[in-house]
C-alpha positions as CSV (number, residue, x, y, z in Angstrom):
1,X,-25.9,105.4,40.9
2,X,-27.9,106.1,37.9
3,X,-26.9,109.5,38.6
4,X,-22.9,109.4,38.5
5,X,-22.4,111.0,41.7
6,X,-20.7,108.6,43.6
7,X,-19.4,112.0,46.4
8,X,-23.2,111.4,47.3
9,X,-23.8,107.7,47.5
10,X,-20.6,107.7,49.7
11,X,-22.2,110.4,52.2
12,X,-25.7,108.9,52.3
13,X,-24.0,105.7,53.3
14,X,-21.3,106.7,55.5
15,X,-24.2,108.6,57.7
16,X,-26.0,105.8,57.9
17,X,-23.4,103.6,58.9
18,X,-22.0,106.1,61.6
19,X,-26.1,106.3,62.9
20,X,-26.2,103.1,63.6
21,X,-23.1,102.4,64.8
22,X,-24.0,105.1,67.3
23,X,-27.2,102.6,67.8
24,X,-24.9,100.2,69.2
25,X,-23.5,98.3,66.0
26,X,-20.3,96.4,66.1
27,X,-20.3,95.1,62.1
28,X,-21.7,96.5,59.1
29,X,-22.3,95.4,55.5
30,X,-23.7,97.3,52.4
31,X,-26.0,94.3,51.0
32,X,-26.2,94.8,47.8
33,X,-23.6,94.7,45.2
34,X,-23.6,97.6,43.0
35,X,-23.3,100.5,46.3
36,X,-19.6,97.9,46.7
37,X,-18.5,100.7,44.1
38,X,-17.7,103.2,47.2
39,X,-17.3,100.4,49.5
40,X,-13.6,101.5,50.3
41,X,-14.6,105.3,50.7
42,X,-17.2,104.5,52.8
43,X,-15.1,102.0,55.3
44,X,-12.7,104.7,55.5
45,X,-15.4,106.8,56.8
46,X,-17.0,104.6,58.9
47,X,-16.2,103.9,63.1
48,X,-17.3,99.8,62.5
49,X,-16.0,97.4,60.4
50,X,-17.7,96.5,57.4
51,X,-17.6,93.3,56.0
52,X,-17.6,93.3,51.9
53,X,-19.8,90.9,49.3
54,X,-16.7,91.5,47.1
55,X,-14.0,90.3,49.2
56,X,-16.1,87.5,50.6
57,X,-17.2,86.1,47.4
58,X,-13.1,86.3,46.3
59,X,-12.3,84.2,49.3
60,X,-14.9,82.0,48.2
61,X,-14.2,81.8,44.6
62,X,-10.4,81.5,45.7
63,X,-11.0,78.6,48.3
64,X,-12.9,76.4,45.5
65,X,-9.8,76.9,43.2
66,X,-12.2,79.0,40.3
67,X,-9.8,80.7,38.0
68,X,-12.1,83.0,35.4
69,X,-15.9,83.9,36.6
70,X,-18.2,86.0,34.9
71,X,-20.3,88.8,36.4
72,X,-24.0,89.1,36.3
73,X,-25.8,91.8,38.2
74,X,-26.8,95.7,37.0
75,X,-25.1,97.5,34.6
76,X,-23.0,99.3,37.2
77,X,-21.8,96.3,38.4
78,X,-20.7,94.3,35.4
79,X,-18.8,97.2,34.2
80,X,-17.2,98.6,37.6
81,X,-14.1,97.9,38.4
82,X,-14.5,97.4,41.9
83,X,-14.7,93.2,41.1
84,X,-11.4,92.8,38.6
85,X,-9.5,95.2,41.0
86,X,-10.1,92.9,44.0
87,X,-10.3,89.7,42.4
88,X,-7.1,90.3,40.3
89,X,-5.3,90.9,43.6
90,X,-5.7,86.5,43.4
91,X,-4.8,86.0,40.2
92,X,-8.8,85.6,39.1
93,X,-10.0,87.1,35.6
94,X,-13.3,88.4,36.1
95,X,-15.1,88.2,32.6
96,X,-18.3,90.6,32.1
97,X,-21.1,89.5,29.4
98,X,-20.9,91.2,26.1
99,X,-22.6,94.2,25.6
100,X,-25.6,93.3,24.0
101,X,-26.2,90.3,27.3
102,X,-25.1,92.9,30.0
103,X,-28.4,94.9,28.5
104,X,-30.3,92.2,28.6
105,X,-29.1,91.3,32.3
106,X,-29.4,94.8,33.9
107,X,-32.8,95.7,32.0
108,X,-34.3,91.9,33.7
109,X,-32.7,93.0,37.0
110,X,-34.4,96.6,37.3
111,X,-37.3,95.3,35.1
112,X,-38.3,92.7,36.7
113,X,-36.2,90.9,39.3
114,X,-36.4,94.1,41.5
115,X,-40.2,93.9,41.1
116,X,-40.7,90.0,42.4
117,X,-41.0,89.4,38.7
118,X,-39.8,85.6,38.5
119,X,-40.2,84.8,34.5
120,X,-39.2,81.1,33.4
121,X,-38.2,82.7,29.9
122,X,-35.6,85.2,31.6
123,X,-34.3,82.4,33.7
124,X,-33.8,80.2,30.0
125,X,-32.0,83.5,28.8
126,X,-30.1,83.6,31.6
127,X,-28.4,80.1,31.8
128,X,-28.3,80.3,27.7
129,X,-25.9,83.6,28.7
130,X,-23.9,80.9,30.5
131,X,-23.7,78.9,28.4
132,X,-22.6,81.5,25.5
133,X,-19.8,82.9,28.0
134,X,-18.6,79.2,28.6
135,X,-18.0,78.6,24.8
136,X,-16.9,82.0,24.4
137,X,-14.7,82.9,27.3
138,X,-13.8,79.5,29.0
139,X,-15.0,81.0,32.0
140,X,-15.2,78.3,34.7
141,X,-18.3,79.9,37.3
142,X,-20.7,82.7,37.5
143,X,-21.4,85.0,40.3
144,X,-24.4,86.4,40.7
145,X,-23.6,89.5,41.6
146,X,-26.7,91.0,42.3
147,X,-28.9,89.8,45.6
148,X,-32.4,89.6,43.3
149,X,-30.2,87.3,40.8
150,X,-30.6,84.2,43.9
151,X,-34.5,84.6,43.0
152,X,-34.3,83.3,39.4
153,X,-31.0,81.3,39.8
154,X,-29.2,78.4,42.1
155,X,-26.3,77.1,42.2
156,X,-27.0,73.3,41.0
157,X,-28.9,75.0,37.7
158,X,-26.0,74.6,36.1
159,X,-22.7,72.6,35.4
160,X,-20.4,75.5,36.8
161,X,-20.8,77.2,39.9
162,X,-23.1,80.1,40.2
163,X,-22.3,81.5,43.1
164,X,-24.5,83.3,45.2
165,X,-23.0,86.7,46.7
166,X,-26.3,87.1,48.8
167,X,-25.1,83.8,50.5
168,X,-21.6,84.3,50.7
169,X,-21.9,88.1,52.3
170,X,-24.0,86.8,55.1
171,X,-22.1,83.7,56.2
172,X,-18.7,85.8,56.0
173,X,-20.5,88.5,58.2
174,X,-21.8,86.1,60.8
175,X,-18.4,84.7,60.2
176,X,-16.8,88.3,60.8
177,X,-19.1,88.7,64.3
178,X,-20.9,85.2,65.9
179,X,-21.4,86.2,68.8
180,X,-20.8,84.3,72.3
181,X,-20.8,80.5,72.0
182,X,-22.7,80.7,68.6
183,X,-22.3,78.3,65.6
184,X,-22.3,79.7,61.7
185,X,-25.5,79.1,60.5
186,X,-26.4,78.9,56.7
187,X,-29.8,80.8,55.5
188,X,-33.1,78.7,54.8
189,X,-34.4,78.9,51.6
190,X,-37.7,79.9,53.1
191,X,-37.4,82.5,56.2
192,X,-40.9,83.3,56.5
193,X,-44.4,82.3,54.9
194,X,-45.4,85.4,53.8
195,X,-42.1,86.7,52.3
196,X,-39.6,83.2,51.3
197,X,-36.8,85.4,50.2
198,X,-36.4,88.3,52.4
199,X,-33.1,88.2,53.0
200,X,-32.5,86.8,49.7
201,X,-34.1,89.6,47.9
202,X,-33.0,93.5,47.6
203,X,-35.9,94.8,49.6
204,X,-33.4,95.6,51.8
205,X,-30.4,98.0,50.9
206,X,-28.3,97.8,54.2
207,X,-28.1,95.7,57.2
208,X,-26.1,96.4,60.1
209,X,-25.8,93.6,63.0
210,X,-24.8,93.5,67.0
211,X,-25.7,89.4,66.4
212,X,-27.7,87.0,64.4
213,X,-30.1,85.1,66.2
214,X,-32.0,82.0,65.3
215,X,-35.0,81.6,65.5
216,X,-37.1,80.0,68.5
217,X,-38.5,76.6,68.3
218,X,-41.1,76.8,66.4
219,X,-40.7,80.4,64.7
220,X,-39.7,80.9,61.0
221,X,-38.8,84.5,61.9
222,X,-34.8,85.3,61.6
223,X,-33.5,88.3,63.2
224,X,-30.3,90.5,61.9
């Protein structure tokens, strides 16, 4: 992304959709946000469907009645157009930070979010960002639009929403694809001793599913 060459994201994507769809894939997503910016070219390449974090989080935004949100998540994403353009399609404003807090937000994100770097001064920033946009913009919820962003802030931290894409994308994909006689399931907070926020976290870039499995009796291990 960093790079402006979004002819290449698109291919690296596409091929690995279409490799594991040829592994027996029936769903797709892109998890992360900011790669949403070629979500369309890639779908239209791709042999599966793929379930976006965009779309899901507007159908989630839309079914609690919120009107204007504001993005946080990279630079990329905050100033893409790939979150108005489908969100407008409902009548929702989307309404990026200034300048000067989008900076802050992306620089946290690479800088430190990315890294497992939980600070409880970034997190204070963060919410006084809120807080700013409120007063400023009469926006009525956040979306964290970035998956690392659900490692620093909740939904409950503050008095408006702050909802979580990370979340959102996986329910609508389990959603999209339960497989035979299988419940939707919500994700724990912790999924595994060693690593609480795996799924929660960036560490991985794409997930494809044939099902989601829960764990055994007694296992904290979850499966995608």
């Amino acid at each position: 992304m960093a790079a402006n060459d979004p002819q290449a994201v698109t291919g690296y994507l596409a091929e690995a959709v279409q490799r594991l769809a040829a592994a027996g894939a029936e769903v797709g997503l892109i998890a992360a946000n900011t790669p949403h910016v070629v979500f369309d070219a890639v779908q239209r390449r791709s042999s599966i469907p793929l379930v976006s974090i965009v779309e899901a989080t507007c159908a989630e935004a839309k079914s609690r009645g919120l009107h204007r949100l504001a993005l946080f998540g990279t630079r990329y994403t905050m100033a893409g157009r790939f979150y108005p353009d489908v969100f407008s399609r409902e009548g929702m404003v989307i309404v990026p930070p200034s300048a000067e807090e989008q900076a802050f937000i992306h620089d946290a994100y690479l800088g430190e979010l990315v890294k497992g770097d939980i600070r409880p001064q970034t997190r204070q920033r963060l919410l006084a960002i809120v807080d700013a946009t409120q007063v400023r913009e009469s926006i009525d919820s956040v979306i964290l639009g970035g998956t690392d962003l659900s490692l620093i802030l909740h939904d409950g931290d503050h008095a408006l929403p702050l909802l979580d894409t990370t979340r959102i994308h996986v329910q609508a994909a389990s959603a999209a694809h339960p497989g035979k006689n299988q419940e939707r399931w919500d994700i724990p907070t912790s999924l595994h001793p060693n690593q609480p926020n795996f799924v929660r976290s960036s560490c991985h870039e794409m997930c494809f599913k044939r099902r989601l499995h829960r764990p055994r009796p007694g296992k904290q291990e979850w499966r995608l």
